[in-house]
DODO-260639 format. One record per residue (C-alpha): residue number from 1; residue in three letters; x, y, z. Coordinates in steps of 0.25 Angstrom, whole numbers, plus 2048, in hexadecimal, padded with zeros to 3 digits. Example, Ala and Ser with C-alpha at 12.3 -4.5 7.8 and 13.67 -1.06 7.14 Angstrom:
! residues 2
<atom><pos>1</pos><code>ALA</code><px>831</px><py>7EE</py><pz>81F</pz></atom>
<atom><pos>2</pos><code>SER</code><px>837</px><py>7FC</py><pz>81D</pz></atom>
***
This chain:
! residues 247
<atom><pos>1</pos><code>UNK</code><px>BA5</px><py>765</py><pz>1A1</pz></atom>
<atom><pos>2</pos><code>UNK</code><px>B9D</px><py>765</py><pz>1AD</pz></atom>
<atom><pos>3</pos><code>UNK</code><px>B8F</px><py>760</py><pz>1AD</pz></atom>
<atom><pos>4</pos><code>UNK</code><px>B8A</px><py>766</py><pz>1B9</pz></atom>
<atom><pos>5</pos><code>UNK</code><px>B8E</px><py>771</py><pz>1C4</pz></atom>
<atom><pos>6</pos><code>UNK</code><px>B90</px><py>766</py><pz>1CF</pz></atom>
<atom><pos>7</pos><code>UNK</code><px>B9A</px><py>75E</py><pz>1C7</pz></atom>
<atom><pos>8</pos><code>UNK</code><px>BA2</px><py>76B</py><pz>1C3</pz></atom>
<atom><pos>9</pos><code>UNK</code><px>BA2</px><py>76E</py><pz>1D3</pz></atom>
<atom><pos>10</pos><code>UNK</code><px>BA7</px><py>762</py><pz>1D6</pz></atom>
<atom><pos>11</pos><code>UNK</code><px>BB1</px><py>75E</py><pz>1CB</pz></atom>
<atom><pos>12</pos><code>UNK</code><px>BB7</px><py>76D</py><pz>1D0</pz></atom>
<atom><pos>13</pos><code>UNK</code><px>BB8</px><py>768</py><pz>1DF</pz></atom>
<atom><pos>14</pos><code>UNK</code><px>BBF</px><py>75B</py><pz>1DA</pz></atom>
<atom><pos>15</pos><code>UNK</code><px>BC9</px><py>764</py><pz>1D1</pz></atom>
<atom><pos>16</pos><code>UNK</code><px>BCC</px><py>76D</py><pz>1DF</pz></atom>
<atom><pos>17</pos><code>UNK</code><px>BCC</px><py>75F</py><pz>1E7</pz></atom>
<atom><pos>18</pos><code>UNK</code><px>BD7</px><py>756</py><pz>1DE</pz></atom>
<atom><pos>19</pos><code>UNK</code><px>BDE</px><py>763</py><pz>1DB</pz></atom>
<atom><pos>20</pos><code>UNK</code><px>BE0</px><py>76B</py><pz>1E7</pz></atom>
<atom><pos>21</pos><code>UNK</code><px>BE8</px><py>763</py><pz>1EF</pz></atom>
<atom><pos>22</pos><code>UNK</code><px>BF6</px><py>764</py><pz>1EB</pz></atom>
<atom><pos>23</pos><code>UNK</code><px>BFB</px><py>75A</py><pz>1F7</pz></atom>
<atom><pos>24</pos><code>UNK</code><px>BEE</px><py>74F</py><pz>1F3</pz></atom>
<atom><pos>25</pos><code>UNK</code><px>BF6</px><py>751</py><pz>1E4</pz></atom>
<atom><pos>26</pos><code>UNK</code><px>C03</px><py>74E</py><pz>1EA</pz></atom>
<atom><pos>27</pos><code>UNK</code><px>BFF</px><py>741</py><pz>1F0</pz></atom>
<atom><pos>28</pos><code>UNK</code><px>BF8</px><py>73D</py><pz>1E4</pz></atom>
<atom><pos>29</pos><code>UNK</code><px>C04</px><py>73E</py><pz>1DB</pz></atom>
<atom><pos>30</pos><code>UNK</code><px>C0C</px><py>735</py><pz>1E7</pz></atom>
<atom><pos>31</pos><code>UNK</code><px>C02</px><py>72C</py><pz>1E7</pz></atom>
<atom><pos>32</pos><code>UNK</code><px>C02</px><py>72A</py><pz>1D7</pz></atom>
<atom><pos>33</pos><code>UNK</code><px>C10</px><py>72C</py><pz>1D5</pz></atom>
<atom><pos>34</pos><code>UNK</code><px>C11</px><py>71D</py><pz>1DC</pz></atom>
<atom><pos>35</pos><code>UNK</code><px>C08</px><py>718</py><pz>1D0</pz></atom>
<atom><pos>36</pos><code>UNK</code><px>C0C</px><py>723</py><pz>1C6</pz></atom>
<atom><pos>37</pos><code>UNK</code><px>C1A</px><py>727</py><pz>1BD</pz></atom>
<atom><pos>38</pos><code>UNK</code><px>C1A</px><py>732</py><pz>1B4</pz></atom>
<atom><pos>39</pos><code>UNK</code><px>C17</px><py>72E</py><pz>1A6</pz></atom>
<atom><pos>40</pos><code>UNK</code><px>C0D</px><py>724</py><pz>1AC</pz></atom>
<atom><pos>41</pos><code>UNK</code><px>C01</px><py>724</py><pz>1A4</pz></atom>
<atom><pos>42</pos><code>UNK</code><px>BF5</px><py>723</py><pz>1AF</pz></atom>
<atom><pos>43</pos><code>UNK</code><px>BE5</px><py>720</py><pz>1AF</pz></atom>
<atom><pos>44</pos><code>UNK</code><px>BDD</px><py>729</py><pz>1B9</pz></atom>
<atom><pos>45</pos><code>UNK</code><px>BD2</px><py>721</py><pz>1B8</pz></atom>
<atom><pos>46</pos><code>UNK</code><px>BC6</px><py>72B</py><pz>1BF</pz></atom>
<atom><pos>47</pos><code>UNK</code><px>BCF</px><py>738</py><pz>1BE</pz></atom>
<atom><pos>48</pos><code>UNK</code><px>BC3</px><py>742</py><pz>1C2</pz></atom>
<atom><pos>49</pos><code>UNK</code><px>BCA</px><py>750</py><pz>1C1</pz></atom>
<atom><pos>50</pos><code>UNK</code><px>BD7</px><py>749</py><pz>1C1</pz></atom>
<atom><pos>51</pos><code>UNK</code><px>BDF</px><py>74C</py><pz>1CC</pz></atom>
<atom><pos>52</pos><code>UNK</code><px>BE5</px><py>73E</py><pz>1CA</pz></atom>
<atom><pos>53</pos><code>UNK</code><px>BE8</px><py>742</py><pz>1BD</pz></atom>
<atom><pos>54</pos><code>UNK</code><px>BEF</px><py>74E</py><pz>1C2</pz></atom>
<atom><pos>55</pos><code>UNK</code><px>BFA</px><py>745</py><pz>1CC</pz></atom>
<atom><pos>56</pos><code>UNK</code><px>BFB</px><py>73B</py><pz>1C1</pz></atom>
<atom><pos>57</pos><code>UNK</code><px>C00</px><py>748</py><pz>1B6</pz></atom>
<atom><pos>58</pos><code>UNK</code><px>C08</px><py>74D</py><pz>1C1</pz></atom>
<atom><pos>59</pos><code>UNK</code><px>C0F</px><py>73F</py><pz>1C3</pz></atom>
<atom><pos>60</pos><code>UNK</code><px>C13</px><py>73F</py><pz>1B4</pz></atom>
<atom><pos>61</pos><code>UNK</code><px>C07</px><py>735</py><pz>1B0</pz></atom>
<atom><pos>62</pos><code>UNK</code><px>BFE</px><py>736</py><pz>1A4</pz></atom>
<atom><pos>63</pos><code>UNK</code><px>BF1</px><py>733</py><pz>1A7</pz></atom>
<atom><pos>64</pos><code>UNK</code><px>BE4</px><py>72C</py><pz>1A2</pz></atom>
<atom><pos>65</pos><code>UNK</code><px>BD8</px><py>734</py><pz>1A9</pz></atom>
<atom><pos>66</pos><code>UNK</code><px>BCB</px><py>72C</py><pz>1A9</pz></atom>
<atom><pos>67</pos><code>UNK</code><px>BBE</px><py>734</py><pz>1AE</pz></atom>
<atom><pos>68</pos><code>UNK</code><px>BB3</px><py>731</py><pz>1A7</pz></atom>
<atom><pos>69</pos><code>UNK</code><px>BA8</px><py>73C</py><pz>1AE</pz></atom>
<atom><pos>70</pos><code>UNK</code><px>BA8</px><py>748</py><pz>1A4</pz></atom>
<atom><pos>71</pos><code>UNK</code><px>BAB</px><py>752</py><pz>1AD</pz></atom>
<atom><pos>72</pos><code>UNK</code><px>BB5</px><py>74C</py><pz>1B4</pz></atom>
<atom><pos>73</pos><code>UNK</code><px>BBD</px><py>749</py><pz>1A5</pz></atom>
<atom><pos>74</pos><code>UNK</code><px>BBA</px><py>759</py><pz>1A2</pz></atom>
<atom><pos>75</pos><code>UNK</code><px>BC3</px><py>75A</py><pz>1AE</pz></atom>
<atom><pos>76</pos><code>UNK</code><px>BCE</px><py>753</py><pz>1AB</pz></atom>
<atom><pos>77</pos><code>UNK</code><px>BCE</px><py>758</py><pz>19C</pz></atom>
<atom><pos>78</pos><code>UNK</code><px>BD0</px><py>767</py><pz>1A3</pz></atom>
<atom><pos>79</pos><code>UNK</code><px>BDC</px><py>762</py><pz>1AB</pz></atom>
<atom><pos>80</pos><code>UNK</code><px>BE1</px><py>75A</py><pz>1A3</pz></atom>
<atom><pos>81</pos><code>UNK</code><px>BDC</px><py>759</py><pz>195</pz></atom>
<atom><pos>82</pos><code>UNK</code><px>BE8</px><py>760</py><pz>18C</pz></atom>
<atom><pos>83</pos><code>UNK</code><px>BF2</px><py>757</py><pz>194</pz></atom>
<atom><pos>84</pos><code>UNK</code><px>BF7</px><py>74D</py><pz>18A</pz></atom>
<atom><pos>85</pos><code>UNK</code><px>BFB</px><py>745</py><pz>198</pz></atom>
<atom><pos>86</pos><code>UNK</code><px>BED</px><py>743</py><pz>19C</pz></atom>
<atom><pos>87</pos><code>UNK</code><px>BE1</px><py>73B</py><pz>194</pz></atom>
<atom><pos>88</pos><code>UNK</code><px>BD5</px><py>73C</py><pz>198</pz></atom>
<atom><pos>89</pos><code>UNK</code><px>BCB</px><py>730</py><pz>194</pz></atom>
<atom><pos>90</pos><code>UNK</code><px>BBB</px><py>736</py><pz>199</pz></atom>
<atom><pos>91</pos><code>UNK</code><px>BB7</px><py>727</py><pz>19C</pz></atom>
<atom><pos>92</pos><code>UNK</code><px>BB3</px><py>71D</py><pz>1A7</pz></atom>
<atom><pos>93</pos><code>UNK</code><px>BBB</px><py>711</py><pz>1AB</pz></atom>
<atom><pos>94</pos><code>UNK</code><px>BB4</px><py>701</py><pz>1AD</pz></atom>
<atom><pos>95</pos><code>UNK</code><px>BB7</px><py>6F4</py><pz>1AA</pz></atom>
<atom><pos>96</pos><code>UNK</code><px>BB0</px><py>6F6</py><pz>19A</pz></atom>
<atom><pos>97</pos><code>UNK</code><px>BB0</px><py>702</py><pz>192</pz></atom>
<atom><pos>98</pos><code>UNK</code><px>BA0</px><py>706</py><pz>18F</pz></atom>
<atom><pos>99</pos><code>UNK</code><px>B99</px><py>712</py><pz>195</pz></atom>
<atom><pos>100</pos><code>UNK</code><px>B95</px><py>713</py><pz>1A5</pz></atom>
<atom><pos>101</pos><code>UNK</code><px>B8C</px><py>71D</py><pz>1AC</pz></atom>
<atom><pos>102</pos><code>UNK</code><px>B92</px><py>726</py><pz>1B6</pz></atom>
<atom><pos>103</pos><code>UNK</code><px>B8C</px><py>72C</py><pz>1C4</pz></atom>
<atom><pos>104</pos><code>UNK</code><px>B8F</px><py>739</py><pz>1C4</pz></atom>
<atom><pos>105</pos><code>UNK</code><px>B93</px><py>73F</py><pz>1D3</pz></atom>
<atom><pos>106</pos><code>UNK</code><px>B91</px><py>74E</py><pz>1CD</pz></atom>
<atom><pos>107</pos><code>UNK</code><px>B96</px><py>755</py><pz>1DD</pz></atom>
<atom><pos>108</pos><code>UNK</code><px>BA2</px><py>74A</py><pz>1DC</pz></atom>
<atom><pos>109</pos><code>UNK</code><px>BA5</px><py>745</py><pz>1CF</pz></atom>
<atom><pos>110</pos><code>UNK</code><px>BB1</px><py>73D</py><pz>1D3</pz></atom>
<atom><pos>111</pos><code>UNK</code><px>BA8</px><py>733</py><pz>1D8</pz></atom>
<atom><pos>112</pos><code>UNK</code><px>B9E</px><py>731</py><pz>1CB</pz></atom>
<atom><pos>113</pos><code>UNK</code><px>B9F</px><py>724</py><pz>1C6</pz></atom>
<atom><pos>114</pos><code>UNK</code><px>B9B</px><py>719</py><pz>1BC</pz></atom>
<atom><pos>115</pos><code>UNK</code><px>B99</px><py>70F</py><pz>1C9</pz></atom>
<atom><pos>116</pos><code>UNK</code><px>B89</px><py>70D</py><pz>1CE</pz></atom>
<atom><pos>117</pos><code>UNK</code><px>B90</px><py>706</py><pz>1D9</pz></atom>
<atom><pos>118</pos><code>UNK</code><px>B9A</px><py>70E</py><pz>1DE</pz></atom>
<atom><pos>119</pos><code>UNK</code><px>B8F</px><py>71A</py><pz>1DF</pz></atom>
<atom><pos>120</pos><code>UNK</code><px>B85</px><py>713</py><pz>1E4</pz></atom>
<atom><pos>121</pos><code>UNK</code><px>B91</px><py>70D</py><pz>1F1</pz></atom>
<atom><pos>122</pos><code>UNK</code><px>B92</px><py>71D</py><pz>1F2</pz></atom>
<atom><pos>123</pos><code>UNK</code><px>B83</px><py>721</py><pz>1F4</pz></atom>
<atom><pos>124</pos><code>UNK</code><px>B82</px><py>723</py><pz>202</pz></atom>
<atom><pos>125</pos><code>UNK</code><px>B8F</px><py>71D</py><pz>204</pz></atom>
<atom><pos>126</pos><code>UNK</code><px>B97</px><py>725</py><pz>212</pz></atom>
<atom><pos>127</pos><code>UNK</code><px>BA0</px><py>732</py><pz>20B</pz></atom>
<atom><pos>128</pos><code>UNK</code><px>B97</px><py>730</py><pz>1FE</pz></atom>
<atom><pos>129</pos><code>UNK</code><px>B8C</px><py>737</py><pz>204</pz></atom>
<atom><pos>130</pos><code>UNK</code><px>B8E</px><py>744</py><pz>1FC</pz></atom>
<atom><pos>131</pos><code>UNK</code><px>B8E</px><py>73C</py><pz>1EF</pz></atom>
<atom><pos>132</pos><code>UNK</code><px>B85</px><py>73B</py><pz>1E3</pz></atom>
<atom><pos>133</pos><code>UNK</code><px>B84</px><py>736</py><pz>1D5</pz></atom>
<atom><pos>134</pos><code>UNK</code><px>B7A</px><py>740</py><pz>1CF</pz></atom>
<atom><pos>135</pos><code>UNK</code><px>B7C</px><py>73D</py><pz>1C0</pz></atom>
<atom><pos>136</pos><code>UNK</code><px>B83</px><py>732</py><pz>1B7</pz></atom>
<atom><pos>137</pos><code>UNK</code><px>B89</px><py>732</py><pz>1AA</pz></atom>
<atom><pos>138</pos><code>UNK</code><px>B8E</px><py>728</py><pz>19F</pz></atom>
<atom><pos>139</pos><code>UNK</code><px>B9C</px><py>727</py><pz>19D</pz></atom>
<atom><pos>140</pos><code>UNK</code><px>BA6</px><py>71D</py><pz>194</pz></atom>
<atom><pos>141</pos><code>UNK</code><px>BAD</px><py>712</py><pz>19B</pz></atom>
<atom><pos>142</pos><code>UNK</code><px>BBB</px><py>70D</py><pz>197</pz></atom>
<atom><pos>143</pos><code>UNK</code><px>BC4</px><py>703</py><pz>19E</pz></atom>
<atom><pos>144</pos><code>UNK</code><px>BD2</px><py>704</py><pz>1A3</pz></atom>
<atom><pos>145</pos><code>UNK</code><px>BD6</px><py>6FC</py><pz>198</pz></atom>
<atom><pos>146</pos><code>UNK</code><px>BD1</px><py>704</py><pz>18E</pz></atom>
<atom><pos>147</pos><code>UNK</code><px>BD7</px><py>710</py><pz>193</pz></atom>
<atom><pos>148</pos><code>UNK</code><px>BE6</px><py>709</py><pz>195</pz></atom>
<atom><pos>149</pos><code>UNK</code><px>BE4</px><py>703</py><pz>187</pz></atom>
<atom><pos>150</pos><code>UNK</code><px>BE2</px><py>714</py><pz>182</pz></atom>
<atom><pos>151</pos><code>UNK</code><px>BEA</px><py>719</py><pz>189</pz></atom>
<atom><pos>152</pos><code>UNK</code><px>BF4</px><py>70F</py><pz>18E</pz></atom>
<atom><pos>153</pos><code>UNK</code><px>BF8</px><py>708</py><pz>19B</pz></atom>
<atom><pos>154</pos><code>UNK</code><px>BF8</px><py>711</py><pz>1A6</pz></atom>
<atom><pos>155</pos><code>UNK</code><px>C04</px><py>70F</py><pz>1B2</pz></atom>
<atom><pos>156</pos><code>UNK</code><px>BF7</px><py>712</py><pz>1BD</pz></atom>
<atom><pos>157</pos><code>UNK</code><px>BE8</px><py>714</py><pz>1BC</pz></atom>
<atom><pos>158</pos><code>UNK</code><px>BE1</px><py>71C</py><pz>1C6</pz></atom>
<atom><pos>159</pos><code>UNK</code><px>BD0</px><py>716</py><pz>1C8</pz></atom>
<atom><pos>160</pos><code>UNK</code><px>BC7</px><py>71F</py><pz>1CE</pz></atom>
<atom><pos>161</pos><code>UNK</code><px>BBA</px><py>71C</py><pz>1C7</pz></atom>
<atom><pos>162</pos><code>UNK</code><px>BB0</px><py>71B</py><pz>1D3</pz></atom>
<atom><pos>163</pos><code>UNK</code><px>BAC</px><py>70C</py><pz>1D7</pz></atom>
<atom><pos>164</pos><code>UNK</code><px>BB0</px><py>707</py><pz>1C7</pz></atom>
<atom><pos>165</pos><code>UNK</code><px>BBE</px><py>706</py><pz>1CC</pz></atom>
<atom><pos>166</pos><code>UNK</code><px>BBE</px><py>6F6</py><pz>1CA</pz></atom>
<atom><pos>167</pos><code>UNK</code><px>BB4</px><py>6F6</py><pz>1BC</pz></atom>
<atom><pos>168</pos><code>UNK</code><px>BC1</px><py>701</py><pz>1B7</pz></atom>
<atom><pos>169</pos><code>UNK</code><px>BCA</px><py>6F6</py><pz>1BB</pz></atom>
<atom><pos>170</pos><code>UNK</code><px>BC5</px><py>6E9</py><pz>1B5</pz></atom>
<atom><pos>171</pos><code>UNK</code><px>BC6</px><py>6F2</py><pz>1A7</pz></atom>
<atom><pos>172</pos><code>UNK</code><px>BD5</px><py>6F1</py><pz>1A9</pz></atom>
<atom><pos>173</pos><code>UNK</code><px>BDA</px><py>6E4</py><pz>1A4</pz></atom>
<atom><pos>174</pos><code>UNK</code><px>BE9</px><py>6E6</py><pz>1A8</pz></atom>
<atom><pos>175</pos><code>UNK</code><px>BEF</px><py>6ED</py><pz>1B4</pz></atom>
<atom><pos>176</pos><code>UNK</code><px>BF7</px><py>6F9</py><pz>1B4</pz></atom>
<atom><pos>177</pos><code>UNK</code><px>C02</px><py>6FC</py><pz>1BF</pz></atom>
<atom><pos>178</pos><code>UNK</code><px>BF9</px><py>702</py><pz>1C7</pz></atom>
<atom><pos>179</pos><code>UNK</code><px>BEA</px><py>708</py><pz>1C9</pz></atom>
<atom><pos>180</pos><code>UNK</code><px>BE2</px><py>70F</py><pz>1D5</pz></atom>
<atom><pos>181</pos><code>UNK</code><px>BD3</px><py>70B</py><pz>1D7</pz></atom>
<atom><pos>182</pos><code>UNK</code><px>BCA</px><py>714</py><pz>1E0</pz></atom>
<atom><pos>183</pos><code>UNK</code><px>BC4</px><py>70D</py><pz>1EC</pz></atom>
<atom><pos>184</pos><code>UNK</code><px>BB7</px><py>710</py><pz>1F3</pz></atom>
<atom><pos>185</pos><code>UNK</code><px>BB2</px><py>70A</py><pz>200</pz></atom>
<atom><pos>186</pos><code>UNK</code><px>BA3</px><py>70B</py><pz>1FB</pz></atom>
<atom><pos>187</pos><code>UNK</code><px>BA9</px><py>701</py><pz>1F0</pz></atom>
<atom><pos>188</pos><code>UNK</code><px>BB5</px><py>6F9</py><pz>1F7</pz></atom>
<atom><pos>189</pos><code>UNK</code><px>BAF</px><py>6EF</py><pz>1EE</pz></atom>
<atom><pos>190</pos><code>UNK</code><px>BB5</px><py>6F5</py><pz>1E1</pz></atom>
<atom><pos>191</pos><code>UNK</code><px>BC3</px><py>6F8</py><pz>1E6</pz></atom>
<atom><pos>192</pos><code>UNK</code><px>BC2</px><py>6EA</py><pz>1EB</pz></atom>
<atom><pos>193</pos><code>UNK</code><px>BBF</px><py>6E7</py><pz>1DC</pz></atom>
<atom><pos>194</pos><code>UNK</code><px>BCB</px><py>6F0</py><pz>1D8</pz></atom>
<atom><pos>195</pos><code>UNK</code><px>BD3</px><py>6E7</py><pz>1DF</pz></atom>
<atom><pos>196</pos><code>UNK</code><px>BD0</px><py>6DC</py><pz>1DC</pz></atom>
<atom><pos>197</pos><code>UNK</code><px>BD1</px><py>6E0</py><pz>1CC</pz></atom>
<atom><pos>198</pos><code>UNK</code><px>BDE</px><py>6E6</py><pz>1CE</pz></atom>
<atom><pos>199</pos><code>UNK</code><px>BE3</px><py>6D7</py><pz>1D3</pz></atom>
<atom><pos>200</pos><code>UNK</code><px>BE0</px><py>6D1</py><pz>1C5</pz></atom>
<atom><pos>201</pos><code>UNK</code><px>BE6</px><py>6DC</py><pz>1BD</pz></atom>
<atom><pos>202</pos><code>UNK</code><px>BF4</px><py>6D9</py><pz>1C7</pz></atom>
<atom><pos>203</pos><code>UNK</code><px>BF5</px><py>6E4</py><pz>1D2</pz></atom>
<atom><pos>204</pos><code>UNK</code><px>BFD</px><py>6E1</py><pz>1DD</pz></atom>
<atom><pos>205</pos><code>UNK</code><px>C00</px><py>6EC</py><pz>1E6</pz></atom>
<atom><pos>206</pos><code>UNK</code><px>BF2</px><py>6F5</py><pz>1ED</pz></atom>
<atom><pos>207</pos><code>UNK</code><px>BF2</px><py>701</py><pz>1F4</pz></atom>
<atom><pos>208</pos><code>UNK</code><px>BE8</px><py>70D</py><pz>1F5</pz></atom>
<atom><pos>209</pos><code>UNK</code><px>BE4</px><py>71C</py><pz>1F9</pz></atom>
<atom><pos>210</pos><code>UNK</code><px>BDA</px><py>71E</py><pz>202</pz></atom>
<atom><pos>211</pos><code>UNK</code><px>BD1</px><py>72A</py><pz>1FC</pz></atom>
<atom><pos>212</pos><code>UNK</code><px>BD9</px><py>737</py><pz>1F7</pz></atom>
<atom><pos>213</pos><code>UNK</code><px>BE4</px><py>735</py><pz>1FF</pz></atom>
<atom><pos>214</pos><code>UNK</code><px>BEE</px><py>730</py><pz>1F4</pz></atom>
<atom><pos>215</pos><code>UNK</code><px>BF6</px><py>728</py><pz>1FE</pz></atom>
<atom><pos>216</pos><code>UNK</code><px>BF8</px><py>718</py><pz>1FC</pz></atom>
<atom><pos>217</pos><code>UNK</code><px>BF3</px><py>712</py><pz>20A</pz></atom>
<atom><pos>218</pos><code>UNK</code><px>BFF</px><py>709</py><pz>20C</pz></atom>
<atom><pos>219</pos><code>UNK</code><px>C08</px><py>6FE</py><pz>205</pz></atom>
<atom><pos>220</pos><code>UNK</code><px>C03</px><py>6F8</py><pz>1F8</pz></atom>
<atom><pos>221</pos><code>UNK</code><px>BFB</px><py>6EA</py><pz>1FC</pz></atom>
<atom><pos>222</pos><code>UNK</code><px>BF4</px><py>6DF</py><pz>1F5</pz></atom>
<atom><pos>223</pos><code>UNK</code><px>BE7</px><py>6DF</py><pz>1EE</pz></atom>
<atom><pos>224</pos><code>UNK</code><px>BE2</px><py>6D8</py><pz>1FB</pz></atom>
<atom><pos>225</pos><code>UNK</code><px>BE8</px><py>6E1</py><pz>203</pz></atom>
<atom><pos>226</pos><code>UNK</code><px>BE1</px><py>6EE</py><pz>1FD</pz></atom>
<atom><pos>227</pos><code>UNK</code><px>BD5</px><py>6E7</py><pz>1FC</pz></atom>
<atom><pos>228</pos><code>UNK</code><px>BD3</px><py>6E4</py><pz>20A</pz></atom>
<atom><pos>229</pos><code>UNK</code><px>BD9</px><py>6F3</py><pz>20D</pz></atom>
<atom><pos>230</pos><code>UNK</code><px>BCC</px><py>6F6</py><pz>205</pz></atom>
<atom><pos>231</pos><code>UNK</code><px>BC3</px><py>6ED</py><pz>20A</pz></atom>
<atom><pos>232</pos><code>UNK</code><px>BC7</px><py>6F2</py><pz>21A</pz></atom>
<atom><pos>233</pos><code>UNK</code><px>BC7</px><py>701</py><pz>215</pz></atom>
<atom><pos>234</pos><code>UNK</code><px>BBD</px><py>70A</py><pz>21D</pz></atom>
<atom><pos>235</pos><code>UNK</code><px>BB1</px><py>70E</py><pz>217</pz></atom>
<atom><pos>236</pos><code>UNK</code><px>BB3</px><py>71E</py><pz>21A</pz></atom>
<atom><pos>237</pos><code>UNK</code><px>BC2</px><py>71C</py><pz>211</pz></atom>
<atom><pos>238</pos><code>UNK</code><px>BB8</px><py>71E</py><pz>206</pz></atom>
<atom><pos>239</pos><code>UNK</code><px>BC2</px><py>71D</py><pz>1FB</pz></atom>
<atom><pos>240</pos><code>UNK</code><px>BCF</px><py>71C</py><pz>1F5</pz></atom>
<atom><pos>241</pos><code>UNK</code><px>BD7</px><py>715</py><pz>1EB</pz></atom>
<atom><pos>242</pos><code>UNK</code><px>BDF</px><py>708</py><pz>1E9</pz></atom>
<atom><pos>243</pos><code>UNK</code><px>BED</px><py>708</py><pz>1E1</pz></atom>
<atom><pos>244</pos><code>UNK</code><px>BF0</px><py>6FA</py><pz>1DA</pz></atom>
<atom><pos>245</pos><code>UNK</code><px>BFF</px><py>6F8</py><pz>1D4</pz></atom>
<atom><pos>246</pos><code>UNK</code><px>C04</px><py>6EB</py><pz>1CC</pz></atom>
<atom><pos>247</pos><code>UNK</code><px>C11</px><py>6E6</py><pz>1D0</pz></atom>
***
């Protein structure tokens, strides 16, 4: 299931990172639970080892589990494979279905991704430092809609697909209740883009996390409104996510 020594190493750390906090799971399933009823069908879009799968179960939610690097899928099929709760779908995610090449961070595979751009804003980029794409690999892409259209219309979608977060969204033709995208600041530009797509597909109401912390930042605002939080956002915040819910 593992292809190297390095990636069985880290994906081991990120199983004792995202499952070892028992307070950081509590606050992920308050966070969700404001998006999230049990018998909701959801799409972790990006699960990784899915611990995002984990709060969603515990909610009462079934789950759509999107990971497309191999290892990462081997993963969620040990978790969560005999669940009849959970399907796990060992694709990418874009804005046409076809096949991409993915950079492969073999020390962190959390962030490998299908985006030249967003690894090449990382590269030498401050708090990136540490981190390399050493290998790549080809996967299958889907789109959102193809994955609503098997599996049917999810009540929230959780992206976290590494600087494709806006090429995922303009493969959705039709908006669902609610959706989070991952933000970076070394790529403010595709949050901004996010934004911007979630306005045509009818969200209203914005809000976000910043980084792991699983706490919305304040009231729920205007696209224009979370977009100029964004934009004035210090660089050293790094990352987060942005929560969008139609009226």
């Amino acid at each position: 299931m593992f292809g190297t020594l390095r990636t069985a190493r880290a994906t081991v750390r990120s199983l004792r990172i995202y499952y070892g906090n028992k307070a950081r799971a509590a606050a992920m399933d308050r966070l969700y639970s404001v998006f999230v009823q049990s018998g909701d069908l959801v799409f972790d879009v990006g699960a990784h080892v899915g611990d995002r799968i984990a709060s969603f179960r515990r909610l009462g939610a079934r789950v759509v589990a999107v990971e497309p690097q191999h290892a990462m899928a081997g993963v969620l099929k040990l978790l969560y494979g005999l669940s009849s709760a959970v399907a796990i779908e060992e694709v990418a995610v874009g804005r046409e279905p076809g096949r991409a090449r993915m950079l492969i961070n073999a020390d962190n595979p959390t962030v490998s991704s299908v985006s030249r751009a967003f690894v090449d804003a990382a590269r030498g980029a401050p708090g990136w430092e540490s981190q390399h794409w050493t290998k790549s690999l080809e996967v299958t892409v889907t789109t959102l809609d193809a994955l609503i259209a098997k599996h049917g219309r999810p009540a929230f979608i959780k992206l976290d697909v590494e600087g494709c977060e806006a090429d995922a969204l303009q493969g959705m033709s039709r908006a669902v209740h609610a959706l989070s995208f991952e933000f970076t600041t070394i790529q403010r530009g595709v949050a901004l883009a996010c934004i911007e797509r979630c306005k045509v597909l009818g969200y209203t109401r914005f809000n976000a996390a910043l980084g792991e912390s699983q706490v919305l930042v304040g009231d729920w605002v205007s696209a224009e409104d979370i977009a100029r939080w964004l934009t004035e956002l210090p660089q050293r915040a790094n990352s987060g996510d942005v929560y969008a819910v139609v009226e």
